[in-house]
N, C-alpha and C positions, 0 to 999 in steps of 0.2 A: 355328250352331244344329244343323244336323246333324249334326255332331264330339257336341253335347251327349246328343243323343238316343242314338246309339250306344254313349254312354259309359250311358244308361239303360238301354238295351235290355241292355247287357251284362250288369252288372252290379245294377241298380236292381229291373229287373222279373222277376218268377218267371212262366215260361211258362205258359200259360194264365192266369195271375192276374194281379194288381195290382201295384201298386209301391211300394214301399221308400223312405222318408226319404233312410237312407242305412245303408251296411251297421254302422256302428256304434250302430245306435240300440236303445235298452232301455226309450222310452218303453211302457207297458204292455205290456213284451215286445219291440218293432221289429214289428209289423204292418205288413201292408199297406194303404196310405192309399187309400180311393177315391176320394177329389178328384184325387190324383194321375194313377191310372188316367184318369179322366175328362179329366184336362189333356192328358196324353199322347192321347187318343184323339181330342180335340179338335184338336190338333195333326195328326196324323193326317191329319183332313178339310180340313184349310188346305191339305195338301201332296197330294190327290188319291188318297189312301192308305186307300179306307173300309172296305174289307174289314177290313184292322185297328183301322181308328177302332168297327166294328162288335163288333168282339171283345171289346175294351174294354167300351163299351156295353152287350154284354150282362154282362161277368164283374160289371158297375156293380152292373145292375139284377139279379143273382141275390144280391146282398148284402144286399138289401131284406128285412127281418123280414116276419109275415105282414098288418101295416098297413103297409108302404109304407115304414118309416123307416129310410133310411141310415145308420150307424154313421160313427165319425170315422176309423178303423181297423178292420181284420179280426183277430182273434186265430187263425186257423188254422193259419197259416204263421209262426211269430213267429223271430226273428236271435236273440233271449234267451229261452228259454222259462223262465230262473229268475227273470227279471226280472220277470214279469207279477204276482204278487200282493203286490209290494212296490207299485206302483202303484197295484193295485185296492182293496188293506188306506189310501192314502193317500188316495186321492181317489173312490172307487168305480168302477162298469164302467163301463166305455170310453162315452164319448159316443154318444147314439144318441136322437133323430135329431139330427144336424149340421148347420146351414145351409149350411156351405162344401159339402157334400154334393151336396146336392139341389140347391144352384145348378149344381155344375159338373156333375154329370148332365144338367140341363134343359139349360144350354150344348152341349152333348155331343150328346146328344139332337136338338135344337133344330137344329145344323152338320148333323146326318147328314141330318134331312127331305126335301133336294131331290138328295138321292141314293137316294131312293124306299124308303126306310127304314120 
């Protein structure tokens, strides 16, 4: 597990942000997933690590539009920026809000609490 995380942190995650599918992806563009973030940050709080599971946490929660809803993806930072409006002309803008979302936030979330969070 830790061999796997390292191999995220290397290459998966964009400092200060979120995380990456994987580096080959072109879904609307290769965004950054916040479930993933979320997972990672979760992870995180298993291993004693909240400072960082905190970071997470918050990059989560500043992805929040101004009702509260999570997106499936961030387009800020995208692996394909030529990719993104072949997806969007397909299926429209990126999901928002997501259940995978908001669950793995509250999860996230929810782990950080009795670390006084």
């Amino acid at each position: 597990m830790q061999a796997t995380i390292a191999q995220i942190e290397a290459h998966l995650r964009r400092p200060g942000g979120g995380v990456y599918r994987y580096l080959g992806d072109t879904y609307y563009g290769g965004g950054e997933w916040v479930l993933l973030a979320a997972w990672l940050g979760w992870y995180y709080t298993e291993v004693g690590e909240e400072e960082r599971a905190s970071e997470l946490l918050n990059w989560v929660e500043a992805q929040a539009d101004d009702e509260g809803h999570l997106p499936e993806q961030v387009s800020t930072h995208l692996l394909a920026t030529d990719r993104y409006a072949e997806w969007e002309a397909r299926w429209g803008p990126v999901a928002k809000p997501l259940l995978w979302s908001h669950a793995m936030y509250l999860i996230l979330h929810r782990a950080l609490e009795p670390a006084g969070r």
